[in-house]
C-alpha atoms as a printed R data frame, in Angstrom:
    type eleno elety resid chain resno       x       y       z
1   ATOM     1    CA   UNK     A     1 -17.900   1.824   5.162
2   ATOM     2    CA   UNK     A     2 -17.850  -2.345   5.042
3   ATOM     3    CA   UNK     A     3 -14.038  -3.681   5.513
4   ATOM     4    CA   UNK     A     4 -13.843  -7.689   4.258
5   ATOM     5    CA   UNK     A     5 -10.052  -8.580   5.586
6   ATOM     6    CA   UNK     A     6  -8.740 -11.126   2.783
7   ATOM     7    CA   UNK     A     7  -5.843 -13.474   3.354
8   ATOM     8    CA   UNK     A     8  -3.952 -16.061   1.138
9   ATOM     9    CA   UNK     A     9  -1.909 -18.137   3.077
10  ATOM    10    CA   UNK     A    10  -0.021 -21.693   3.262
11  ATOM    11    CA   UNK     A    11   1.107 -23.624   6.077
12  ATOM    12    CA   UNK     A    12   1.241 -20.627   8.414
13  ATOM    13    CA   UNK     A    13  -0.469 -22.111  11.893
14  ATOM    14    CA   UNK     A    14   1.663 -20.425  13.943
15  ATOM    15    CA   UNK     A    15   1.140 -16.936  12.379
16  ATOM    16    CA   UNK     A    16  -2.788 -17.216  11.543
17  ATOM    17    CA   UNK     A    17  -4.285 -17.038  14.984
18  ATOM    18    CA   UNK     A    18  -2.566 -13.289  15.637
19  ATOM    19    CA   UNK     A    19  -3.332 -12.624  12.557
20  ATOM    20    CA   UNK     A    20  -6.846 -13.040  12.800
21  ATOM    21    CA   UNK     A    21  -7.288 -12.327  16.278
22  ATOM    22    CA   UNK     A    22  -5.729  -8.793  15.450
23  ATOM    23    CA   UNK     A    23  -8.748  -8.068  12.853
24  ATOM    24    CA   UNK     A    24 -11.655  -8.814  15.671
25  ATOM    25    CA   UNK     A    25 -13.743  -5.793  15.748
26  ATOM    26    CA   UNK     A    26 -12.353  -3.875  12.717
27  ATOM    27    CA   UNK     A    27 -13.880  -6.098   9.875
28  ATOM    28    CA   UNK     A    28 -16.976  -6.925   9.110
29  ATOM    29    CA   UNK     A    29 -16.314 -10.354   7.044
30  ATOM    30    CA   UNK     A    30 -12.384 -12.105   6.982
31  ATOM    31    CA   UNK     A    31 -11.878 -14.515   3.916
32  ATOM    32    CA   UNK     A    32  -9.217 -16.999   3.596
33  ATOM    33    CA   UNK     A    33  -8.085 -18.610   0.890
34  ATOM    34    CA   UNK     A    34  -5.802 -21.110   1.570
35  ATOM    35    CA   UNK     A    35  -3.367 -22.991  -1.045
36  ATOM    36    CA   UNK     A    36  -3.900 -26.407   0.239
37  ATOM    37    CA   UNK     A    37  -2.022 -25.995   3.420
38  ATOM    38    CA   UNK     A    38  -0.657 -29.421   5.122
39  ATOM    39    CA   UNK     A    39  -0.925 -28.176   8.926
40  ATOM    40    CA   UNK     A    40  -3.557 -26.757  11.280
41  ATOM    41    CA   UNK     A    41  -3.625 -23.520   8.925
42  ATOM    42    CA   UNK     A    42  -7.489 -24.078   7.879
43  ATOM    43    CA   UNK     A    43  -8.432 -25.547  10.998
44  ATOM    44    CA   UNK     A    44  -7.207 -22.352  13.043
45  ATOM    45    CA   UNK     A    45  -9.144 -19.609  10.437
46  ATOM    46    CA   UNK     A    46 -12.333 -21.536  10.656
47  ATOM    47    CA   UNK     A    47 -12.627 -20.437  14.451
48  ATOM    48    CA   UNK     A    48 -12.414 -17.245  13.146
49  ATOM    49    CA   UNK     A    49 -14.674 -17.094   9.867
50  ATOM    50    CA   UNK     A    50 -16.776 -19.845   7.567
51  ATOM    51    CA   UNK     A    51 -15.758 -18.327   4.488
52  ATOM    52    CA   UNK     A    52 -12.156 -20.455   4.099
53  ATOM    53    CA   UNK     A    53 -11.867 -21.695   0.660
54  ATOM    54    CA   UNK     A    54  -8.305 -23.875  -0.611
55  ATOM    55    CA   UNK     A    55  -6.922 -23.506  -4.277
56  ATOM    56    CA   UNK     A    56  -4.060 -24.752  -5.570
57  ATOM    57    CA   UNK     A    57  -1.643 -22.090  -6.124
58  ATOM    58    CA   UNK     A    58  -0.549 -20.183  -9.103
59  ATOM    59    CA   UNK     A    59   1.529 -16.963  -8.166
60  ATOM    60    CA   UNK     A    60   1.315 -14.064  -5.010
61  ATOM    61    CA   UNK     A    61  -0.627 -11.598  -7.356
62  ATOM    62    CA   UNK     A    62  -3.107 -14.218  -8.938
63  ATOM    63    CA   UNK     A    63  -3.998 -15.298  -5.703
64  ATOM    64    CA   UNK     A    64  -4.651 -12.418  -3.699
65  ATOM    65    CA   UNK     A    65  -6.649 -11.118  -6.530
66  ATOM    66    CA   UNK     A    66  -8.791 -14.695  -6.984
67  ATOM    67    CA   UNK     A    67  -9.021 -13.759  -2.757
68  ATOM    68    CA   UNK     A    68 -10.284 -10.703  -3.504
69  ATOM    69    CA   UNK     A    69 -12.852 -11.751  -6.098
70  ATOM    70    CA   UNK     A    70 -14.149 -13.104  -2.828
71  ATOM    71    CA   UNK     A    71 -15.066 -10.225  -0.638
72  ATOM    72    CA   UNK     A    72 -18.784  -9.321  -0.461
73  ATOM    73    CA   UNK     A    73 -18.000  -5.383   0.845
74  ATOM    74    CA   UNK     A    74 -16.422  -2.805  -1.065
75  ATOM    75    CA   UNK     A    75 -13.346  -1.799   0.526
76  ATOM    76    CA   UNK     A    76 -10.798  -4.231   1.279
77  ATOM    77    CA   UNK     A    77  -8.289  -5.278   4.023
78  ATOM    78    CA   UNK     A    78  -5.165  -7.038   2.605
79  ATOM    79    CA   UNK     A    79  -3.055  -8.691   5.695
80  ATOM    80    CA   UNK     A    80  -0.448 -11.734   5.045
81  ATOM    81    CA   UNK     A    81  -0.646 -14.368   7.874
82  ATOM    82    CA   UNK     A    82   2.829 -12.761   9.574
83  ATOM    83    CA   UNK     A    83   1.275  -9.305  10.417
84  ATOM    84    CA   UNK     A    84  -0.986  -7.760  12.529
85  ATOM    85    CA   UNK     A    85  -2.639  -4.515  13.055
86  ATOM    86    CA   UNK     A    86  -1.093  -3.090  15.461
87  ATOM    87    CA   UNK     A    87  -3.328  -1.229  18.095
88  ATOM    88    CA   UNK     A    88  -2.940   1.901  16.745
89  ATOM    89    CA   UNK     A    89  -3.533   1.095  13.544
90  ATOM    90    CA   UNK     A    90  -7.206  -0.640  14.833
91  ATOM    91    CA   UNK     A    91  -8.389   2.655  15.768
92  ATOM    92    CA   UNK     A    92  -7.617   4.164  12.855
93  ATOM    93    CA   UNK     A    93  -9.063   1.812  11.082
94  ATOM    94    CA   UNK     A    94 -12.397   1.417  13.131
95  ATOM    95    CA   UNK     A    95 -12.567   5.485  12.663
96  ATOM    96    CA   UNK     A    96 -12.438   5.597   9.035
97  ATOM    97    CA   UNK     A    97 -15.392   3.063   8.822
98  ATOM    98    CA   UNK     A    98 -17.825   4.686  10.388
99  ATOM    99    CA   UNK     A    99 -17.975   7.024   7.461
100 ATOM   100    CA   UNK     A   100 -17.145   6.669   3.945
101 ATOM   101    CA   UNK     A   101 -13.839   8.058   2.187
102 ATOM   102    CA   UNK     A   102 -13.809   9.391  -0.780
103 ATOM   103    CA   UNK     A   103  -9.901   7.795  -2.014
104 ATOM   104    CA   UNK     A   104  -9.232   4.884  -3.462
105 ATOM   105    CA   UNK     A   105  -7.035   3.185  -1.031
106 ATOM   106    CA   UNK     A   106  -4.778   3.981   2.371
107 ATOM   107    CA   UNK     A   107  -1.447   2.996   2.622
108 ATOM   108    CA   UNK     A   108   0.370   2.111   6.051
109 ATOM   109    CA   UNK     A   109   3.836   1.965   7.460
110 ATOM   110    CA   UNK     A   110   5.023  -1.789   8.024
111 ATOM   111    CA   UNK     A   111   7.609  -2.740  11.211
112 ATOM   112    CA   UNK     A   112   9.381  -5.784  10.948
113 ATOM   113    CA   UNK     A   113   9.945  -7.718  14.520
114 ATOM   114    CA   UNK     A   114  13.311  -9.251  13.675
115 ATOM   115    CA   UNK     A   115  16.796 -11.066  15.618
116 ATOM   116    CA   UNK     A   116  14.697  -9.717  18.788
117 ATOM   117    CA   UNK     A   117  13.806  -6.069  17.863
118 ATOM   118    CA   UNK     A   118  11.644  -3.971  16.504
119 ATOM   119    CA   UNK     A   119  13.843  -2.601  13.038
120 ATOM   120    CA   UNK     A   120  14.068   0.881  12.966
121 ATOM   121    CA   UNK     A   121  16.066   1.811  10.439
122 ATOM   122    CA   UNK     A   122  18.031  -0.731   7.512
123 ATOM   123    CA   UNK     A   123  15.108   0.311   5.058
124 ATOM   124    CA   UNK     A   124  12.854  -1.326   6.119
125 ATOM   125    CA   UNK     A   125  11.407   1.497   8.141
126 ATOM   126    CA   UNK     A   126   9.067   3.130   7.748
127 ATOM   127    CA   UNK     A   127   7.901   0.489   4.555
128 ATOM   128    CA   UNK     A   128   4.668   1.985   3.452
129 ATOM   129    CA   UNK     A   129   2.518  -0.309   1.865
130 ATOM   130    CA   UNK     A   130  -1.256   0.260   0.321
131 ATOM   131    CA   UNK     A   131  -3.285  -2.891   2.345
132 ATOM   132    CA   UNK     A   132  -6.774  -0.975   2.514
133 ATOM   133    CA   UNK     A   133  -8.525   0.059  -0.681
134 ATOM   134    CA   UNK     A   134 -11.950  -0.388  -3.033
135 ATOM   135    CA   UNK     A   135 -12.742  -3.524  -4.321
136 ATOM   136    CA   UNK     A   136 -12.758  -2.737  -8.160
137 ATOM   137    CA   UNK     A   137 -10.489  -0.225  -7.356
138 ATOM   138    CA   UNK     A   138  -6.466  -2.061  -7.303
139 ATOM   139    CA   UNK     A   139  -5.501  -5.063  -8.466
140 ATOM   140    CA   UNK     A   140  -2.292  -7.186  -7.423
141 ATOM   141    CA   UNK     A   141   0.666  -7.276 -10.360
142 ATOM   142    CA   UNK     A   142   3.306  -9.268 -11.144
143 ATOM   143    CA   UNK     A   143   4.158 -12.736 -12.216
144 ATOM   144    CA   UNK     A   144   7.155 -13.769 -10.207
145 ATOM   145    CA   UNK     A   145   7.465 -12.578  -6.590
146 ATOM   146    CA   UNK     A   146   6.662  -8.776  -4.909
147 ATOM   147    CA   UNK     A   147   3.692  -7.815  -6.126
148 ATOM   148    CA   UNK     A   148   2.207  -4.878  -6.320
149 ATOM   149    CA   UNK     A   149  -1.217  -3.442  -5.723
150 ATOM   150    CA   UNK     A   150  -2.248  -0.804  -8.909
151 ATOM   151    CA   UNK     A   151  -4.850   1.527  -7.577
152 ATOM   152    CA   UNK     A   152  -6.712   3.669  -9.676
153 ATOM   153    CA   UNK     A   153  -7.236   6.973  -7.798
154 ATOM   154    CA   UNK     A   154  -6.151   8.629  -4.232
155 ATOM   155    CA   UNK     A   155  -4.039   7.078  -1.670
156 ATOM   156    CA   UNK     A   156  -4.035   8.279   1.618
157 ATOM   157    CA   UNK     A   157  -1.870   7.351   4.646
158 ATOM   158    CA   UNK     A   158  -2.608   6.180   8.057
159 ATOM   159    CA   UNK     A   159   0.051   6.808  11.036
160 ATOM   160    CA   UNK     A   160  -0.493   3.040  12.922
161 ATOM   161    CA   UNK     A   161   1.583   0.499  11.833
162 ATOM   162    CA   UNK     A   162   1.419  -3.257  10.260
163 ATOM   163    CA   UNK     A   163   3.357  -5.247  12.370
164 ATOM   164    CA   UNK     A   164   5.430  -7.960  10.577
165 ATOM   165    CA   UNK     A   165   6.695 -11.265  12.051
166 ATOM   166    CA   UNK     A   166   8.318 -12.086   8.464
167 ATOM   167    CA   UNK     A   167  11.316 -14.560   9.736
168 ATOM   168    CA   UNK     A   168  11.890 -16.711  12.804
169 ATOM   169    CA   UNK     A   169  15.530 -16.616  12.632
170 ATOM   170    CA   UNK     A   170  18.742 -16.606  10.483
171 ATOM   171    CA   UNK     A   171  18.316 -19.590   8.854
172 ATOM   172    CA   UNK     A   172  14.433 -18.964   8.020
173 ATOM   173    CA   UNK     A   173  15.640 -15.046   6.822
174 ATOM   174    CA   UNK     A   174  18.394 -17.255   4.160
175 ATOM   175    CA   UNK     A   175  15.742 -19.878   3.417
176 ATOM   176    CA   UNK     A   176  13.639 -17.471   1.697
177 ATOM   177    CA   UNK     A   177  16.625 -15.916   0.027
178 ATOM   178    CA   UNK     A   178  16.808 -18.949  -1.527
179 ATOM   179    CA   UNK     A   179  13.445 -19.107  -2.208
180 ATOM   180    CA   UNK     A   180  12.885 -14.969  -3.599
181 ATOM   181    CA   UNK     A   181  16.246 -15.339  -5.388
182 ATOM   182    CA   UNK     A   182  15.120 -18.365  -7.542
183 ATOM   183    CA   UNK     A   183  11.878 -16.350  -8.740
184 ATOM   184    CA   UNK     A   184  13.587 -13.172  -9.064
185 ATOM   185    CA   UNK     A   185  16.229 -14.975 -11.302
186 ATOM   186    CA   UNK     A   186  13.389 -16.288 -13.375
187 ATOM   187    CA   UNK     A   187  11.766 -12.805 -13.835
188 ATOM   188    CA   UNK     A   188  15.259 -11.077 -14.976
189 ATOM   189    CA   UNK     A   189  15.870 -14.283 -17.671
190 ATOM   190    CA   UNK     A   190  12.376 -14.291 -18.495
191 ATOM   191    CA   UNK     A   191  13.223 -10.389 -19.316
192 ATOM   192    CA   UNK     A   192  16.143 -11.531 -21.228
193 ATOM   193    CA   UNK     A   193  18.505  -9.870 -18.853
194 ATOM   194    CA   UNK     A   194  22.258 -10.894 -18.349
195 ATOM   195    CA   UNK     A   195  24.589 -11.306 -15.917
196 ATOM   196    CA   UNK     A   196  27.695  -9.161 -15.396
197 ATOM   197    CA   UNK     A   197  30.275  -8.460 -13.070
198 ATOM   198    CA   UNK     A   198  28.909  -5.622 -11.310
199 ATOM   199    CA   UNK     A   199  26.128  -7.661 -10.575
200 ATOM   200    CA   UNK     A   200  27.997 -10.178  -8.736
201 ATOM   201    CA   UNK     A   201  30.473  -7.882  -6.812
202 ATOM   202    CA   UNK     A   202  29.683  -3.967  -7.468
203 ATOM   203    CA   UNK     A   203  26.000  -3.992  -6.832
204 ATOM   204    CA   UNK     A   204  25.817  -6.076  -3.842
205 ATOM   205    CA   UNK     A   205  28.362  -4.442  -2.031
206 ATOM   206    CA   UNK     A   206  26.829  -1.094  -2.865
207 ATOM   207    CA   UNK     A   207  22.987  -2.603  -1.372
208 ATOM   208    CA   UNK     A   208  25.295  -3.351   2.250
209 ATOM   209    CA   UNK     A   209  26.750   0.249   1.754
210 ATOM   210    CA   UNK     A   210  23.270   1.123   1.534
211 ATOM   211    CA   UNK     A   211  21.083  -0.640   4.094
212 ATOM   212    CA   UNK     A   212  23.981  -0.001   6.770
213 ATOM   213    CA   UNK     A   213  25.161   2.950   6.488
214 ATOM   214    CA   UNK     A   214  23.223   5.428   3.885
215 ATOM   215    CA   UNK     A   215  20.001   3.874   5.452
216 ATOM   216    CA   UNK     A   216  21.461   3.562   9.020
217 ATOM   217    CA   UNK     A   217  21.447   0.068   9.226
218 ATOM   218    CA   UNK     A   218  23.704   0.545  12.300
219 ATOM   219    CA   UNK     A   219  21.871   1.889  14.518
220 ATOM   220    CA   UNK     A   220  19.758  -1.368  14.684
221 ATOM   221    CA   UNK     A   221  22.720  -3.120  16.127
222 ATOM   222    CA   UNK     A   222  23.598  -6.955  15.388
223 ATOM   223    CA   UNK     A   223  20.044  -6.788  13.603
224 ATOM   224    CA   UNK     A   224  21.197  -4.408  11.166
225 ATOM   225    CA   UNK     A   225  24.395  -5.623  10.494
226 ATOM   226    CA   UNK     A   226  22.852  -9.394   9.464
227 ATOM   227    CA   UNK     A   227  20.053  -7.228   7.357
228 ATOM   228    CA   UNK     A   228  22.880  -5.481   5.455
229 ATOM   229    CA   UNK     A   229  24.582  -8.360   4.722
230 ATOM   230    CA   UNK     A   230  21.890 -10.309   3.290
231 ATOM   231    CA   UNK     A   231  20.635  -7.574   1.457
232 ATOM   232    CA   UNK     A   232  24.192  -7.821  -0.554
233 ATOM   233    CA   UNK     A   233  23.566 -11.489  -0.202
234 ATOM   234    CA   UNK     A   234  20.513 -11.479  -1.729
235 ATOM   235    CA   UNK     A   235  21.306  -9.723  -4.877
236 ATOM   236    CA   UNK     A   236  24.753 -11.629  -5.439
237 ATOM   237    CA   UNK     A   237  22.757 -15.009  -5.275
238 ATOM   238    CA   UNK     A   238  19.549 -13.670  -7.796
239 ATOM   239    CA   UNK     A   239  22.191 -12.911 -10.425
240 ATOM   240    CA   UNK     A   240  24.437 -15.946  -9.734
241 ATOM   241    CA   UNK     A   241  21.441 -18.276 -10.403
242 ATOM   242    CA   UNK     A   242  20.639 -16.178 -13.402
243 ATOM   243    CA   UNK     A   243  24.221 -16.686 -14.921
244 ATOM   244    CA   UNK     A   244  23.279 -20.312 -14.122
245 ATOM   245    CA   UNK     A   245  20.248 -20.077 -16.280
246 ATOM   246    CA   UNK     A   246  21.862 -18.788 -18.912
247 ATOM   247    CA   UNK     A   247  24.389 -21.434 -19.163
248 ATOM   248    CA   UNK     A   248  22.045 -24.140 -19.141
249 ATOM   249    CA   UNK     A   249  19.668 -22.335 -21.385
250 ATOM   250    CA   UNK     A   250  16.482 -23.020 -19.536
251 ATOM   251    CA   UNK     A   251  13.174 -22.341 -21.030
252 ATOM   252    CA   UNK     A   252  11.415 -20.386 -17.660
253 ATOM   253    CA   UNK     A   253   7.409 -21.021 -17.560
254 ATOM   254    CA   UNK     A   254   5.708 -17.197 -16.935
255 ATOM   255    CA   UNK     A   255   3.687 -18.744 -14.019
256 ATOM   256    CA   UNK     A   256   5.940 -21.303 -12.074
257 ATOM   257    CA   UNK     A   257   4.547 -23.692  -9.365
């Protein structure tokens, strides 16, 4: 069983080194494809592998699946530039390739290093996600923003974990808000969907209710509290900006840049 590791990334120089570094040994090829990063990003992966390649970019599940096109072996290792396999998850890993399975793909629990701590609980534990599988086998879907991987066949799961490094702080965790909440606003109008009240103070109350106490958010501490709220955060903003659409009547591109 050949593993080729595959990667999209932008500007992420001080994630990419783990990253790869985390992969030595367990791989037999890493490729990189890089949307036409403005820092060290390139520069760093080339110490790792020659096969880094830049394109300008489209949308998350075009260009992991471009990336994919990529890979020479026939199963695949999907890892963003903020994770790592965790030393568990190595072994695991380096077991199942010295023979050949007969699923489709393996999915993996993901724990996200955030505020200082490893998160337990808030939902986002354990956050199983499908990162090793047959080339020809899954393919990435979705226009906007969280993609998924389609496999055709079997999954099975592995025990290690993915270890995620997703935000550096507060203000980095409501950066991307911004960010996510703009393309997920764009998906719902592009869907024709409206705006209501119990989008803007129901739901997102009930997605706090949810992370911190149903999914025992609180026993995650000062972490779980700031997860719950901008969970609720989240959702209020998405719809706000799609009432915004609305009233302005945009015309919403299926692929934005």
């Amino acid at each position: 069983m050949k593993i080729s590791a595959v990667l999209i990334t932008y500007n992420e120089e001080a994630n990419i080194e783990a990253a790869l570094r985390s992969l030595d040994g367990v791989v037999s090829e890493i490729v990189v494809v890089d949307s036409c990063s403005m820092d060290a990003t390139c520069k760093i992966a080339r110490g790792y592998t020659s096969r880094v390649y830049q394109r300008k970019w489209t949308n998350y599940s075009d260009q992991k699946n471009f990336a994919n096109g990529l890979a020479e072996h026939p199963w695949i290792l999907s890892l963003d530039a903020d994770e790592r396999l965790s030393p568990e998850l190595r072994e695991e890993i380096i077991a199942l390739a010295s023979g050949e399975p007969t699923c489709a793909g393996f999915s993996m629990p993901r724990r996200v290093f955030y505020l200082g701590r490893w998160i337990k609980h808030s939902g986002w534990y354990p956050d199983w996600k499908v990162r090793l599988f047959r080339k020809g086998r899954a393919r990435w879907v979705g226009d906007y923003v969280h993609e998924d991987l389609a496999v055709d066949g079997d999954v099975r799961r592995l025990e290690g974990d993915i270890l995620h490094f997703t935000y550096r702080n507060i203000a980095d965790h409501l950066s991307r808000i911004n960010t996510f909440s703009d393309l997920g606003a764009q998906k719902l109008y592009a869907q024709r969907k409206k705006c209501g009240i119990r989008h803007l103070l129901f739901i997102p109350v009930g997605r706090f209710i949810k992370s911190y106490i149903l999914r025992a958010g609180f026993l995650d501490g000062f972490a779980g509290l700031v997860i719950a709220c901008l969970n609720g955060y989240g959702i209020f903003v998405r719809y706000a900006k799609l009432r915004e659409i609305w009233k302005k009547g945009e015309r919403i591109e299926p692929f934005p840049d």
